[in-house]
C-alpha positions as CSV (number, residue, x, y, z in Angstrom):
1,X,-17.7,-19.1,17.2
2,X,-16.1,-17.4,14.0
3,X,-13.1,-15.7,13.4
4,X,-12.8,-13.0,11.0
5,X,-9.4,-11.6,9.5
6,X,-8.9,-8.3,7.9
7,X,-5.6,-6.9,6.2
8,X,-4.2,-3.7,6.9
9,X,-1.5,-1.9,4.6
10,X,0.1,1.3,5.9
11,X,2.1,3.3,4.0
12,X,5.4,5.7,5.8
13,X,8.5,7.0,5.9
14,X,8.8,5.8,9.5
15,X,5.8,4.6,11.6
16,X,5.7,3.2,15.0
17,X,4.4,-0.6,14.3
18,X,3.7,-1.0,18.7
19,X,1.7,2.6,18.8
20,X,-0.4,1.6,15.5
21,X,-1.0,-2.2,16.9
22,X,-2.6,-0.7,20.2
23,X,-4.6,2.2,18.5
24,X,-6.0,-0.5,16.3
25,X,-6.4,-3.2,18.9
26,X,-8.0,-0.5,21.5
27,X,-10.4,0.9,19.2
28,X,-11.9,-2.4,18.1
29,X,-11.9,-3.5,21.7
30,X,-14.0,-0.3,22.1
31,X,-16.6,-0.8,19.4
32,X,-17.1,-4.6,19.3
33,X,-19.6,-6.8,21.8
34,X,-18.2,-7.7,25.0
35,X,-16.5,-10.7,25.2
36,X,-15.1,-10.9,21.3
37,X,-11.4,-12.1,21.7
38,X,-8.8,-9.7,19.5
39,X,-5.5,-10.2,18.0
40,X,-3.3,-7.4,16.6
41,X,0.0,-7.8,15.2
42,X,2.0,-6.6,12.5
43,X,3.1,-8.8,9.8
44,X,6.5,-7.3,8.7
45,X,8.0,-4.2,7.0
46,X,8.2,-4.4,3.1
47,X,10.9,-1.9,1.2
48,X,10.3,-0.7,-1.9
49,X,12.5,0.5,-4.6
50,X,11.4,2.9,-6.8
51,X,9.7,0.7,-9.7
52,X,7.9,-1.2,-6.9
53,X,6.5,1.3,-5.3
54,X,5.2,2.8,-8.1
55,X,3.5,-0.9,-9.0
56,X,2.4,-1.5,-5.2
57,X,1.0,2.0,-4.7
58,X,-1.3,1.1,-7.4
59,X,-2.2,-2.3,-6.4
60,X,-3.0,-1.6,-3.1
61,X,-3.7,1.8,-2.7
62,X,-5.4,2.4,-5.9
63,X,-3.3,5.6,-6.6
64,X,-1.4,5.3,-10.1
65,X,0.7,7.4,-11.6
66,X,-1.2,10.2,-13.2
67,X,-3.1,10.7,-9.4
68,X,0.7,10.9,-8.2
69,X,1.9,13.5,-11.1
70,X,5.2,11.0,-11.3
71,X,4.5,9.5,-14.4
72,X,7.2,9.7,-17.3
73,X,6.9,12.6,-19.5
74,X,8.2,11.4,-22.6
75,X,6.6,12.7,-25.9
76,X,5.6,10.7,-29.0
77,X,7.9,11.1,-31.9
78,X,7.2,9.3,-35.2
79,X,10.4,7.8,-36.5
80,X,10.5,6.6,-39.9
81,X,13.2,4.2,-41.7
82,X,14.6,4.5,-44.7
83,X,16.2,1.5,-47.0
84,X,19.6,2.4,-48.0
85,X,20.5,0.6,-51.5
């Protein structure tokens, strides 16, 4: 026998962790050989502030910020110094 393990991430506002545990649980139930044993539970809630999200969004969702359109708008200046005697 062999288990396998597979990570889920969900992004929300607000989600329902006992509805999504049971739609994920039933549907592999479902779709998998009779007899394969399944465990669904969620691992915790992580909050973000804004920074991380920004960081996270990208690490695990693959969506930076340019997909997002919240990327800083600053524009390039040149500044040049100048030696007072």
């Amino acid at each position: 026998m062999r288990t396998y393990d597979f990570a889920v991430a969900i992004a929300s506002d607000a989600l329902d962790t006992e509805v999504v545990e049971d739609t994920i649980k039933q549907s592999l139930v479902d779709g998998l050989p009779e007899g394969t044993l399944v465990v669904v539970k969620a691992q915790g809630i992580k909050d973000y502030s804004e920074q991380g999200w920004k960081v996270a969004r990208n690490r695990k969702f693959g969506v930076g910020v340019k997909e997002a359109g919240d990327g800083h708008k600053a524009k390039t200046t040149k500044a040049t110094a100048e030696v007072v005697s």
